[in-house]
C-alpha positions in Angstrom: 6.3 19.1 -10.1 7.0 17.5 -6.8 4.7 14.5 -5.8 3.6 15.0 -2.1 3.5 11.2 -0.4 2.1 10.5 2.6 3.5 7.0 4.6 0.4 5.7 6.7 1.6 3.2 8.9 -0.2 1.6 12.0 3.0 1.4 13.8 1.7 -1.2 16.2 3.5 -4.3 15.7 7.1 -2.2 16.0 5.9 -0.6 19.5 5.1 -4.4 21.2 7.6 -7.0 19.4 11.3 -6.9 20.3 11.8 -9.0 16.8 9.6 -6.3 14.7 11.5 -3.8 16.6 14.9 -5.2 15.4 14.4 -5.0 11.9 12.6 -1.9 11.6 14.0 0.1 14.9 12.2 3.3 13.5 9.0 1.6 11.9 8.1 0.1 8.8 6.9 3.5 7.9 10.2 5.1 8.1 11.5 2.5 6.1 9.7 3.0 3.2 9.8 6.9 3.0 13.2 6.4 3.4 13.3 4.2 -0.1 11.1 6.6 -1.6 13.1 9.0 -1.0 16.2 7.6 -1.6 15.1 6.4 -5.0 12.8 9.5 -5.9 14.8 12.4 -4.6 13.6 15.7 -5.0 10.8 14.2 -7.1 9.2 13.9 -3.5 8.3 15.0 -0.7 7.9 12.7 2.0 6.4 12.6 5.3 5.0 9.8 7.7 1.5 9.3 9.8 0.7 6.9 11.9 -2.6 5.2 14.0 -1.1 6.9 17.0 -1.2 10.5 16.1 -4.6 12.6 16.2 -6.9 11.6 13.6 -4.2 8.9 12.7 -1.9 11.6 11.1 -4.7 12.2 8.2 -6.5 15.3 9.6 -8.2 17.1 6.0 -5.3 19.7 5.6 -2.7 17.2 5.5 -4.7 14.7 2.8 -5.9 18.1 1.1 -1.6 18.6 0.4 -0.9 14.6 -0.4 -0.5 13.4 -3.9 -0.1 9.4 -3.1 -0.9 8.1 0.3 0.9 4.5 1.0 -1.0 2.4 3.7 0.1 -0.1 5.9 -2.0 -1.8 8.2 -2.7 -5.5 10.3 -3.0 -5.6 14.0 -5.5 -2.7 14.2 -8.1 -2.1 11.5 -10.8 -1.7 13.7 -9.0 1.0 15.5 -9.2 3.3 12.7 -11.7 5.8 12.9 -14.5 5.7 10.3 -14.7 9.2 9.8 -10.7 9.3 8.9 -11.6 6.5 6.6 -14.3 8.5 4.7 -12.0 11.1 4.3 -9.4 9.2 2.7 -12.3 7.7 0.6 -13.1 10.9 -1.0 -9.9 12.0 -1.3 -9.3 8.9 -4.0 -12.1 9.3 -5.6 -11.4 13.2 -5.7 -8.0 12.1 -7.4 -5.5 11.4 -4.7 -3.7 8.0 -5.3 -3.5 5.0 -2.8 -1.1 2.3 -2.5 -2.1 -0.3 -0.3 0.4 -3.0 1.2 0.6 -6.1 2.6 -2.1 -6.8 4.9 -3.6 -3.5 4.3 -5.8 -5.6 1.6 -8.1 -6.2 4.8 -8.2 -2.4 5.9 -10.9 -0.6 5.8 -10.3 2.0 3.4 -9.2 -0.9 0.5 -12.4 -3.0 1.3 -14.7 0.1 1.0 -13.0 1.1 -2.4 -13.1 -2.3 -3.7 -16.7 -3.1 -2.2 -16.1 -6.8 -0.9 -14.6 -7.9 2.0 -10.8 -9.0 0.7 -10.0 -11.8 2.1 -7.3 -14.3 1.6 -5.7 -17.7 2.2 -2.6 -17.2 4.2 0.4 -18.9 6.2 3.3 -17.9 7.6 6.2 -20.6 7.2 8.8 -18.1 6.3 9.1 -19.4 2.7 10.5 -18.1 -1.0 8.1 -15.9 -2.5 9.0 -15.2 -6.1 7.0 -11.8 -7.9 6.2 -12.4 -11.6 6.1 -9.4 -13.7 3.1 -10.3 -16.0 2.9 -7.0 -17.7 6.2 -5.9 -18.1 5.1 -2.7 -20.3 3.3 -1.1 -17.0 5.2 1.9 -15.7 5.1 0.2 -12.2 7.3 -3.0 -13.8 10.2 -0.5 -14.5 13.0 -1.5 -13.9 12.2 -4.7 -11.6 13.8 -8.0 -12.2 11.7 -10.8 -13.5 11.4 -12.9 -11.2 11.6 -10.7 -8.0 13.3 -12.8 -5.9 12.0 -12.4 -1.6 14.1 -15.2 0.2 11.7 -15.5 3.1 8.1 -13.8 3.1 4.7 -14.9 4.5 2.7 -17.0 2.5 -0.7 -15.5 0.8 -2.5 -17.7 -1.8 -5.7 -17.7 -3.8 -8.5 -16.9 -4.1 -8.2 -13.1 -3.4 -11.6 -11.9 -3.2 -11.4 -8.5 -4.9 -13.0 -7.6 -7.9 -10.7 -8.4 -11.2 -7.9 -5.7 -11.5 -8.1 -3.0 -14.3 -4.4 -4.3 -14.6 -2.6 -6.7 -13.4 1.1 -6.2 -12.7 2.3 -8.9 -10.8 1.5 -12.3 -9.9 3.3 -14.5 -6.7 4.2 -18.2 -6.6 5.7 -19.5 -3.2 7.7 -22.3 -2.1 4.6 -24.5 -0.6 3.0 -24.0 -4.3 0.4 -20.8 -4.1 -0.2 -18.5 -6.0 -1.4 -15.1 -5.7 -1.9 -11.7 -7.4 0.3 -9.4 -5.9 0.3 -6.3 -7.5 -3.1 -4.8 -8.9 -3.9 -1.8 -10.3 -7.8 -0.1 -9.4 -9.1 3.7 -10.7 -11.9 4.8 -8.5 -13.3 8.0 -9.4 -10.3 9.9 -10.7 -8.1 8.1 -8.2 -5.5 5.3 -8.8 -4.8 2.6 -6.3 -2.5 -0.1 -6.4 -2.1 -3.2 -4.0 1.4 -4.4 -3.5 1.3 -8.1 -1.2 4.9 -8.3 -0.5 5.5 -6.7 3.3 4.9 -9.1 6.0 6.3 -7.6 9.7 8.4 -10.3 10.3 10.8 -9.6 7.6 12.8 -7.2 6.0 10.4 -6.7 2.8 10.8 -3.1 3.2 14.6 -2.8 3.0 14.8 -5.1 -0.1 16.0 -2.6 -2.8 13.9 -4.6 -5.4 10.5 -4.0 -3.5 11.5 -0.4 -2.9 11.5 -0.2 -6.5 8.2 -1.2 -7.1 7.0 1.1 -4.6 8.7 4.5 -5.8 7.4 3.2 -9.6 3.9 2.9 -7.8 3.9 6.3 -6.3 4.7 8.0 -9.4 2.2 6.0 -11.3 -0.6 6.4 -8.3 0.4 10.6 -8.5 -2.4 12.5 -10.0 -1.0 14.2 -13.7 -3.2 17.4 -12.5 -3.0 17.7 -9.2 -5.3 16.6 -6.5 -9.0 17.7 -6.8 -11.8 18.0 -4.9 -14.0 14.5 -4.6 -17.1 14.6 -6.5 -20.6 15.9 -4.9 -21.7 12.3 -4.9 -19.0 11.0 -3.3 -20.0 12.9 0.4 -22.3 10.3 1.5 -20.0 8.4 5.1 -19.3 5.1 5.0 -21.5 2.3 7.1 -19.3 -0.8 8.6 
């Protein structure tokens, strides 16, 4: 069965910085559908959204067809609407799978699944990141080198505060000396969700073949094995910032 994906992407820092601009000249979002796809096939079906569109690209019919939904955020969280967020919050709990990247760990959707406010220590000195495969049996590790090797990447270090993972996939270490956990697994109602760190704006995270096969492992191990359902009865109460 085809997994339906959904790329969210805010799609601001691509519209106002020449430098963005150069290194993804049709948005970050484009660049990872296109790795999905090119690494998935016809297992997928692929479409983008972004902040721009009405109701951000996530209007209820087009959630109600999405298997996985990636998420990229920075420059705008506030900008997106609450009620879109409560509708992507019952979608994963109603089965729907989330992959959350980058700086999407401050989002709002990731902080009201993981119920604390994510924060993180970070710098940006355009250093080595290296991505440690610490369970090398989880579907998502498939097929990814050990270590994954980013030669320049922003810096994000410990502590992360979000609750302990379910599983932990992949850790970080950086040139400067932190460490971080990049890749977590959550299940939240009957939905998976994954955090991936790697993906900064300033650099070509999202053409590095490695990283785009973490990302196609983690939409077929986000992608419901039934199909999506509907969210739970409980779940239908909105969300309060």
């Amino acid at each position: 069965m085809r997994i339906d994906v959904t790329v969210w992407g805010e799609n601001v820092h691509e519209q106002q910085e020449e430098h963005v601009r150069r290194i993804y000249p049709d948005g970050m979002h484009t660049a990872i559908a296109e790795g999905l796809t090119e690494l998935l096939g016809d297992r997928v079906r692929v479409r983008t959204a972004t902040l721009q569109e009405p109701d951000h690209g996530l209007c209820a019919e087009t959630l109600a067809r999405t298997d996985v939904l990636t998420w990229w955020g920075h420059a705008a969280h506030e900008a997106v609407d609450d009620a879109v967020v409560e509708r992507v919050r019952r979608r994963v709990l109603g089965g729907m799978g989330l992959v959350v990247l980058h700086s999407g760990h401050y989002s709002k959707i990731f902080r009201a699944l993981m119920g604390t406010d994510c924060t993180l220590n970070w710098r940006d000195a355009g250093e080595r990141e290296l991505v440690w495969t610490v369970d090398p049996a989880h579907p998502i590790a498939r097929g990814v080198p050990h270590p994954l090797v980013i030669e320049r990447q922003e810096t994000y270090g410990e502590p992360f505060s979000v609750p302990a993972p379910d599983e932990l996939v992949f850790i970080s270490s950086f040139a400067g000396g932190e460490v971080f956990r990049s890749g977590c697994c959550y299940r939240r109602g009957r939905g998976r969700v994954f955090y991936f760190s790697p993906g900064d704006q300033s650099y070509p995270v999202y053409h590095h073949p490695d990283v785009r096969r973490v990302l196609a492992n983690a939409v077929l191990w986000a992608a419901p094995e039934d199909g999506v359902g509907a969210p739970p009865e409980n779940t239908r109460t909105p969300v309060t910032w």
